[in-house]
N, C-alpha and C positions, 0 to 999 in steps of 0.2 A: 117193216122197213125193207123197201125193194134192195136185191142186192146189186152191184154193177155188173153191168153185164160188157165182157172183153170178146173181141174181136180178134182169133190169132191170127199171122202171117207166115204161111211156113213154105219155104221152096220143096226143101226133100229130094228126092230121084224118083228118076222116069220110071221107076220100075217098083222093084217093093220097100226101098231104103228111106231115113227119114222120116222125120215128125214125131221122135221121141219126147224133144220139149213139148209140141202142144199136148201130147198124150198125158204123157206127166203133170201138164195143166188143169187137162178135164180131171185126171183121178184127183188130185190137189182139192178142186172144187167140189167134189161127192163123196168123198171119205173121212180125209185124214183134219179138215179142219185148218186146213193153212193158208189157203185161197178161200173166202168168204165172201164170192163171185160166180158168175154164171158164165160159162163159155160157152156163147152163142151161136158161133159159127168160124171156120178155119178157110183160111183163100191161102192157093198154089197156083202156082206157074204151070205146075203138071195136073193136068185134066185125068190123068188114070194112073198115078204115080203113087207112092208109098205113103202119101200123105192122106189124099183118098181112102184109102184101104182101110187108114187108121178109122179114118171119120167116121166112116161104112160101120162100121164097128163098134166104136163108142157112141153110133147114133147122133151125131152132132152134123150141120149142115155145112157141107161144102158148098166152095164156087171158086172155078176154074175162071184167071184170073191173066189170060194170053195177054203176049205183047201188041199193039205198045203200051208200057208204062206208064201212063201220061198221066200230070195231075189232074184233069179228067176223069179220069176211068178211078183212081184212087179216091176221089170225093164222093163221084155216085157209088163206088163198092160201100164206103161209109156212110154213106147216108141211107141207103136201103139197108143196111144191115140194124141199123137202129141200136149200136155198140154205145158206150160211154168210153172206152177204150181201147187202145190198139198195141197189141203185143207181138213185137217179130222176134219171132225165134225159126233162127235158120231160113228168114228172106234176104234174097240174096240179091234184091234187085232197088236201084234208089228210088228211094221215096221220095214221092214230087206231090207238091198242093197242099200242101200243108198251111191250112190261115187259119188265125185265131177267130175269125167271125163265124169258123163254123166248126163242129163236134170233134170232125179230126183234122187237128192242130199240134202244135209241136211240146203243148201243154197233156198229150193224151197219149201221143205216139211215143212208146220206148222199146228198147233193144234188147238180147243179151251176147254179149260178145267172146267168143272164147279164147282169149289173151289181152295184155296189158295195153291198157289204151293210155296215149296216143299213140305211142310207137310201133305198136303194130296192130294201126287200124287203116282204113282207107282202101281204095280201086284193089281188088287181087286178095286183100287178108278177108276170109273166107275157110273156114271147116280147117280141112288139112294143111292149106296154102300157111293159115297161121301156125300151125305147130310146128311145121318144116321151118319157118323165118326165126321162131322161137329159141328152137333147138341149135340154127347157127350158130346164133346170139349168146346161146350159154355156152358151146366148144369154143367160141371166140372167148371167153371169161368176161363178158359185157354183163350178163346179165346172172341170177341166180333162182329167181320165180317166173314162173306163167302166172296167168290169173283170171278167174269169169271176172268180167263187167258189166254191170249195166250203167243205159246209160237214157235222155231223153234225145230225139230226133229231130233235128232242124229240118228249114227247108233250104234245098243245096243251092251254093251258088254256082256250082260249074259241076260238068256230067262226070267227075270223080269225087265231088264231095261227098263221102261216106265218113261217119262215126265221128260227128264235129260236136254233136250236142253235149249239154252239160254231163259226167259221169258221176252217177247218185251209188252204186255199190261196185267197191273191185274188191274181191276176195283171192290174195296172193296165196298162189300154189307153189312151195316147192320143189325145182327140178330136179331128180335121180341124176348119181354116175350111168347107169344103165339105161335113161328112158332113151327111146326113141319117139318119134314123131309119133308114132303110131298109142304107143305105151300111154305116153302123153295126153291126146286125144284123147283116151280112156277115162281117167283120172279126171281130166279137166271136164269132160260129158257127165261123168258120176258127179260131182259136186255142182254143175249148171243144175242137175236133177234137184237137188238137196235144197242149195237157196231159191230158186228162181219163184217158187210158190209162197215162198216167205215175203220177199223184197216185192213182189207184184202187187201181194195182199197192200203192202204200205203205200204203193202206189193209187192203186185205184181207190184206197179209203181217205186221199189227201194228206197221209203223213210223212211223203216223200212227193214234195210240187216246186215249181218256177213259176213266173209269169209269162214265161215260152218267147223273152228276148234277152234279159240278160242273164247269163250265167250267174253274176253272184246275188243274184234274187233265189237260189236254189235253199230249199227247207228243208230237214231231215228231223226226227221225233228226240227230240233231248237224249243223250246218254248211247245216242244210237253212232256204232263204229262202222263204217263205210268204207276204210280200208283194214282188212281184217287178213292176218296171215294163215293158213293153214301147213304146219312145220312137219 
C-alpha cells in the first residue's frame, strides 16, 4: 500500500531559524511510527533560510517559492510536486487557488496554529505576534489557556482572510502566573512537536475529512477528543 505522500509549507528565517515542525515531520515519518506518510518535499519563501538548511540535511527536496503568491504559482508548486497533501506549518503567507477539481484543494490543505482559534487568528497572529496577543488576554483576566490548533484551509475571500477554515484539533494549554510571551512560545512549540505527527497521520489516512465547503460536513474517528486540555 503506497503511503501519502505530504507536501510541507514552511516560511522560517532568512537566516538559520525555523522549520522545526517540518523537521519533526520528516523524523515523525522514518522513526517513531506516528506519521505513516512520506515527506516529499518542503517550499519557503526563503531561498537560503533555516528551512533550507533543514532540508539540506534531512535530504528532502526544497523549492524556493518567491513572491507573488498567486493562486497560480500555488497550483503549479502542487501539481509538480505530485503531494496528496499539503501541510503548512509556520507559512505565513495566504494561501490562494485552492479548487476542488484539482489535488490541492481545501479538502488537502491544513494548518497548525499556535493559539486559540478564532480569537486569535487572522492578518498579524503569527509566531510571537500570537503569544504577545495571548498573554494580554490573560493579564486582562479574559482568558485562562493558549492552545495548538489545527485546522483545514479555505480559499480567502479578501487579502486578510486567514484561519477561516473548519478547526479539526485544538489542544488547550494552560497559562502560568510567570509565563511570558516568550516562556509561552516554548511550551506551546513543545506540544505543536508532540501532536502534530499524530493529528496529520488522521489526516492524510481520511479519518479527519470535510467536503471542503461546508464546515458541518466535518468527520473525526468515533471517540476521538478534538478539544483536549493540557492542565
Amino acid at each position: 500500500m503506497n503511503r501519502p505522500k505530504i507536501l510541507v509549507f514552511a516560511s522560517g528565517t532568512p537566516e538559520e531559524g525555523g522549520g522545526s515542525g517540518f523537521e519533526n515531520l520528516v523524523l515523525a515519518s522514518r522513526t517513531n511510527g506516528k506519521l505513516n506518510a512520506d515527506i516529499i518535499g518542503v517550499v519557503s519563501n526563503y531561498g537560503n533560510g533555516g528551512v533550507r538548511k533543514r532540508a539540506d540535511r534531512l535530504q528532502i527536496p526544497f523549492r524556493h517559492f518567491p513572491k507573488p503568491w498567486v493562486a497560480e504559482e500555488y497550483q503549479r508548486i502542487a501539481r509538480e510536486s505530485g503531494a496528496d497533501f499539503f501541510a503548512l506549518s509556520g507559512w505565513l503567507k495566504l494561501v490562494k487557488g485552492l479548487d476542488l477539481s484539482t489535488k490541492f484543494n481545501s479538502r488537502a490543505v491544513f494548518n497548525i496554529h499556535p493559539g486559540p482559534l478564532p480569537k486569535f487568528g487572522g492578518p498579524g497572529f503569527f509566531g510571537h505576534h500570537v503569544h504577545e496577543a495571548v498573554m494580554e488576554a490573560f493579564r486582562r483576566g479574559e482568558i485562562s489557556y493558549s492552545a495548538v490548533c489545527m485546522h483545514f484551509v479555505t480559499e480567502p475571500k479578501g487579502p486578510e482572510d486567514y484561519d477561516r477554515g473548519p478547526v479539526f484539533f485544538k489542544f488547550a494549554i494552560k497559562i502560568k502566573n510567570g509565563d511570558t510571551p516568550e516562556t509561552l512560545g516554548k511550551h506551546v512549540n513543545e506540544w505543536e512537536h508532540i501532536v502534530q505527527p499524530t493529528i496529520t497521520n488522521l489526516v492524510v489516512h481520511g479519518l479527519i475529512k470535510w467536503d471542503g465547503i461546508d464546515h458541518k460536513s466535518l468527520k473525526v474517528p468515533l471517540g476521538y477528543e478534538y478539544h483536549r486540555v493540557m492542565l
